[in-house]
N, C-alpha and C positions, 0 to 999 in steps of 0.2 A: 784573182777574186772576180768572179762573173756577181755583175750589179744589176738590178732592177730598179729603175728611176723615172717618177711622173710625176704631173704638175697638172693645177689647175680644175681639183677637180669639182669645184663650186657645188658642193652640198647636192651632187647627186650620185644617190648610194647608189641604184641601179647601176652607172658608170663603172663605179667604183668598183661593186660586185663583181664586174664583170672582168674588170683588170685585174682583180686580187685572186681571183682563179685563172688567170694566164699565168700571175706572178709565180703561183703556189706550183703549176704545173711546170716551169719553168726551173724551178731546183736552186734556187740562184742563193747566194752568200750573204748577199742583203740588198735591201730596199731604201731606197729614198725617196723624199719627197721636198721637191722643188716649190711650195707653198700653195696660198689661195685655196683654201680648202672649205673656206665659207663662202658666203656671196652665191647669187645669182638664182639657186637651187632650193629645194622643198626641205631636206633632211640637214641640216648640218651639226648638231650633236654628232648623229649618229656616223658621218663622215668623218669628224675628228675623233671619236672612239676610236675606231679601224685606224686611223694613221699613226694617231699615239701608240697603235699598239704594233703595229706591222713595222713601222718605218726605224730606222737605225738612227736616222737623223730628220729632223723636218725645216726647210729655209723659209722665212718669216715672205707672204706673198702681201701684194698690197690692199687688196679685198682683208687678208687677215688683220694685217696693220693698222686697216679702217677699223674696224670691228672692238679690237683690243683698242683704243682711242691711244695709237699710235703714231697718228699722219691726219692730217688736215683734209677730211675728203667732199670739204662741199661744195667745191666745183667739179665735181661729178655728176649726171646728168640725173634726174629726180627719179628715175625708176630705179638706178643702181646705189643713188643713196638711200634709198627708202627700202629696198635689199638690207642694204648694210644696220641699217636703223633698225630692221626686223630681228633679222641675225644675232645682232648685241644683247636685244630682249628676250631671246630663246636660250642661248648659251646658257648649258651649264655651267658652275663655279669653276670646276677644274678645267673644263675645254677652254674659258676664257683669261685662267689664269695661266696654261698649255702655251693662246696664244700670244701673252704679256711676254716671254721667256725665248720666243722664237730668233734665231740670229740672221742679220742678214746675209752670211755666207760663213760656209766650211770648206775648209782644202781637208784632203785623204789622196795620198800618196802621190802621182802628178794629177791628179783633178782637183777641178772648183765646181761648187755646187751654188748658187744664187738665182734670184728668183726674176730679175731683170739683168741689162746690162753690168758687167762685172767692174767698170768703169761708175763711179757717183752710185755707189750701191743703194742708197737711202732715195733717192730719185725714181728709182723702178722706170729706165727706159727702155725702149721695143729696141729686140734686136729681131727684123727681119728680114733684111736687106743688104746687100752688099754695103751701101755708102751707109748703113746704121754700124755693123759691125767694124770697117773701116775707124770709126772712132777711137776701135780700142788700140789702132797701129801704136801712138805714140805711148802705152804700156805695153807693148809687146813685150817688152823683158819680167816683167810681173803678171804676166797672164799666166795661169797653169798652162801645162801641153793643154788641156780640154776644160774647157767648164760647160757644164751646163747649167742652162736657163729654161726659163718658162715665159711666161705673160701675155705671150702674144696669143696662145691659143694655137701656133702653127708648126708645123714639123719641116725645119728647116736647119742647114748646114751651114757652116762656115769653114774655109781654110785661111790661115792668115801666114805670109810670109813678113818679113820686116817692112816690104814696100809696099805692097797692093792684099786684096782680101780676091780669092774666088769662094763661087757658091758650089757644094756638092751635091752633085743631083741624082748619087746613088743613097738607096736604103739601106746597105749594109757594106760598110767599108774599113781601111785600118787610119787609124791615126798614127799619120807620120812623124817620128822624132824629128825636133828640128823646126816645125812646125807649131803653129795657136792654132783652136779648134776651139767657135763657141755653136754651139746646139742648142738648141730651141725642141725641146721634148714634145711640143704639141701640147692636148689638153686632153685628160681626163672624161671631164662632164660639161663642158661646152667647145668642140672642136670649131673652127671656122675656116676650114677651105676646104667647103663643100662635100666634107668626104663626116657623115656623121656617129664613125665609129669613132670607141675611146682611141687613146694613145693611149702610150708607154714606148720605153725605149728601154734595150740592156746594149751591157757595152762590158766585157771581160778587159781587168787594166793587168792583166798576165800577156796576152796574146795583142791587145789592143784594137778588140774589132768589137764594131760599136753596129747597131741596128734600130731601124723605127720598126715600131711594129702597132696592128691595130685589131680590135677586137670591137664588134657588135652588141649590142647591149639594147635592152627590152625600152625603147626610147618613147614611146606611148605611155607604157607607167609614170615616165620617169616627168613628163610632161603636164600628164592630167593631174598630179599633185602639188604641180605650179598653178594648172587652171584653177584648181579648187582654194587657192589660198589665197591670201592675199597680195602675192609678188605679180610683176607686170605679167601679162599674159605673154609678149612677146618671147620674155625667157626662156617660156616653152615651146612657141611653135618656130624659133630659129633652133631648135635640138634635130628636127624633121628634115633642115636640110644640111647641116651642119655648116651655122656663119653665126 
């Protein structure tokens, strides 16, 4: 089954657009979505319309978490609570009843899908680092061969043997039996290293090769209707360079 799977795309359609016609051109068996589908962005109705309707499965992110008054988010810094404050007061009924129902992780066949760390799932921590992913050595026996993750924003690998973690620094490789494999999808609608196309990632668990991929999207639109609103201005003008 060849999978399409993204994260993070913080209520910007344009993003989103832009991935959901890769996805569509792409042929693939199905779609996930590794969470955070509010926060940050201009549109997020219309963000959670399209994943409710595209996605096979959606994993509970922590932007959504906040929103759904799910998790304690006010030590969060004032322009991303005041995001999340917005967001709550725009949702419609169903989007925020969508997001009450959201799980923090699903296994399908050897994959896991979650939305942080696969380790304290309700935690939502970064994995983007060797010594972050490291953490999950001492579940190595209850990791799936592969999970993926989001949160960080970053498109990044991991290999886990029983002892030590390496980092993968190809774009398209196979996951080896035998081996833990947690991936970091990158983002949607606010990417941050430096590179200001969407993500997405597919990964066929027939064959077991797995791919980052990125796509360009109309990020002027997708900006100016940050300008225009009431959310930080910043949200916008970090889409220009992607951090």
């Amino acid at each position: 089954m060849r999978i399409g799977i993204f994260s993070d795309t913080h209520s910007n359609i344009e993003a989103l657009s832009a991935v959901m016609g890769k996805l569509r051109e792409e042929k693939l068996d199905q779609l996930v979505c590794l969470g955070d589908t509010v926060g940050y962005g201009a549109n997020p109705n219309e963000c959670c319309d399209i994943v409710r309707e595209v996605a096979a499965f959606t994993i509970l992110g922590n932007h959504d978490a906040a929103v759904a008054g799910r998790m304690d988010y006010s030590y969060y810094y004032d322009a991303a609570r005041n995001a999340l404050d917005l967001h709550a007061s725009m949702l419609t009924a169903p989007n925020m009843a969508w997001l009450k129902t959201l799980p923090y992780e699903r296994r399908q066949e050897h994959m896991g899908f979650c939305h942080g760390s696969p380790v304290n799932l309700e935690e939502f921590e970064y994995i983007f680092a060797p010594e972050q992913a490291a953490r999950c050595l001492p579940d190595f026996d209850k990791l799936a061969d592969v999970t993926f993750i989001g949160h960080s924003h970053l498109c990044k690998a991991f290999a886990l043997d029983r002892d030590e973690v390496h980092e993968v620094v190809a774009t398209r490789f196979e996951v080896r039996k035998g081996m833990r494999y947690v991936i970091s999808v990158g983002s949607v609608g606010q990417p941050r290293d430096y590179d200001p196309r969407a993500s997405y990632v597919t990964y066929d668990s027939t064959t077991r090769i797995f791919e980052f991929k990125r796509v360009a999207y109309d990020v002027e639109s997708a900006a100016r209707k940050i300008f225009d609103s009431k959310l930080e201005r910043n949200f916008g003008n970090r889409l220009f360079i992607g951090v």
